[in-house]
Structures are given as structure tokens and as C-alpha cells.
N, C-alpha and C positions, 0 to 999 in steps of 0.2 A: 199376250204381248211377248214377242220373242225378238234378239239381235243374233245374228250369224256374223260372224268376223272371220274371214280368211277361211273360210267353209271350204272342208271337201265333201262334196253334197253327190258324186259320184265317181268309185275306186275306178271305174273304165276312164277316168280320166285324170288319171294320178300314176301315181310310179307303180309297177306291177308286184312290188316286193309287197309294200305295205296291204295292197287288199289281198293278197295271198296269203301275207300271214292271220288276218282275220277272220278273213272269207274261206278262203282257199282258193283252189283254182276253180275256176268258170267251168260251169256245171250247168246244162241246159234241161229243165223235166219234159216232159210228155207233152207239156203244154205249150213247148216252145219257147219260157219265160228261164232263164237266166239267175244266178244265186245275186251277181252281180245288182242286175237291172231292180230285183226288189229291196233293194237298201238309196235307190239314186230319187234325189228329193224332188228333181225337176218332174218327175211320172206324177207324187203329190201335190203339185202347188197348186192343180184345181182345189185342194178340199181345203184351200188357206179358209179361216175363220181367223178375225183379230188385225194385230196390228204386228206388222213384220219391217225391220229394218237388217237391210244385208250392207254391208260394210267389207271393201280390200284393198289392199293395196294393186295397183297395176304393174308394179314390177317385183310383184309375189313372187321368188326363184322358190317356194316349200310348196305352196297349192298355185297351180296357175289361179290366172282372177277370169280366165272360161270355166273355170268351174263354179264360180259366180252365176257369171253368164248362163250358161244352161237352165239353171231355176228364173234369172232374170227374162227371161225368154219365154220359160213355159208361163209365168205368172202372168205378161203381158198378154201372149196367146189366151189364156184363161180372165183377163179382163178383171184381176185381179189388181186391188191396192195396197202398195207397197211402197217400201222408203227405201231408199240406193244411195251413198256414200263409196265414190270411189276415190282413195289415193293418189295421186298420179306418179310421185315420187316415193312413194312408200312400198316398202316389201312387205314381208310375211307378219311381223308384232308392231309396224305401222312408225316404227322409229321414230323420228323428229315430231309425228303426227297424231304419234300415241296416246298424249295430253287432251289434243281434240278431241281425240274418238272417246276416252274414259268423259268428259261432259256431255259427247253426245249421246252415251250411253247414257249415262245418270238422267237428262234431260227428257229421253225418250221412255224410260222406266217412270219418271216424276209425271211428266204428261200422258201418259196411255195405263198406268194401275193407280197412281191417288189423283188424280183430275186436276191436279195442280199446273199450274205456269213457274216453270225455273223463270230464276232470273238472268233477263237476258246479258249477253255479250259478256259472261262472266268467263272468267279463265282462272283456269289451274297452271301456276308456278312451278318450277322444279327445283328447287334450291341443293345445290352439291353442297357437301359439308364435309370439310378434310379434319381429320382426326390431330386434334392438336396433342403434344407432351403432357 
């Protein structure tokens, strides 16, 4: 059972600094295959085994939500089942929407590793608390 949230699931499709500085620069072997191309999750998502939920916001300005996409795509292609929560108003750590995704997380961890049923339509509160004298 695994959740991907705001996944950059491939550096060729992200800012050039970042997979530079982990990767380095793109480096192709003998074989024709790329330093890049073997870290990019959507080449893996035939070998999915389990239960996968991918979760973004649509106006991610830190990881585009194509980088979603692309695993969302290969998985399809691969005929593969899978669980998608997209944002439509939410960035990068899902702001206003954040609350939801921590129950659907929780939810999705309690239903696919202890066989349990959350209870439904439950919600998490945020209560702000200002420091009194």
C-alpha cells in the first residue's frame, strides 16, 4: 500500500537544477538508456503489485500535477488499479485541502493494511489558538 502526494516521479520533468544536483547531468550509456530515464516511476508502473493512491494539487507551481500524469497514464496503459485524488484549487502541500487529504490518507492506510472500515464522512477540525498573557 503506498500514497504519492505531489510526486516528482520524473526529473526530465521538473526544474533542471534539482535533478542536476542529484543525478547530475543526463548521461546516456551504450545502451541508449539515460541516468535520468532510470529513476522516472511511470517506465515502473507495469510492475504496480498492491494498492496505490496518487494525490495533487492542479495548480502545483513546486511539481507540475504532469508529473502525476505521466505514471497516471502509464498505469492506465498498463491496465493497472489505482486510486487518483486531484485538487483542483490546491498547490504544492494542498492548503485549504490539506485536512482532507491527511483523512484520506489515514483512511486509505486503515482500509488497505488493517482491513478496517474508517468511519465515514468523519472530518478533521483545525482549531487556531492564540497565546493568551
Amino acid at each position: 500500500v503506498g500514497i504519492s502526494e505531489s510526486g516528482n516521479h520524473d526529473n526530465r520533468n521538473y526544474e533542471d537544477d534539482w535533478g542536476e544536483r542529484y543525478i547530475g547531468l543526463m548521461k546516456t550509456d551504450d545502451n541508449g538508456v539515460n541516468n535520468y530515464e532510470v529513476q522516472a516511476n511511470q517506465i515502473y508502473a507495469k510492475n504496480l503489485v498492491g494498492k496505490l493512491m496518487i494525490a495533487h494539487g492542479a495548480m502545483d507551481d513546486n511539481v507540475p500535477i504532469s508529473n502525476s500524469y505521466l505514471v497516471v497514464d502509464a498505469l492506465i496503459k498498463a491496465n493497472k488499479d489505482f486510486d487518483l485524488i486531484v485538487f483542483p484549487n490546491a498547490r504544492h502541500g494542498f492548503g485549504m485541502d490539506g485536512l482532507y487529504m491527511m483523512r484520506k490518507r489515514w483512511d486509505y492506510f486503515v482500509t488497505h493494511l488493517q482491513g478496517n472500515i474508517p468511519p465515514p464522512g468523519y472530518k478533521i477540525e483545525f482549531e487556531r489558538r492564540v497565546n493568551q498573557p
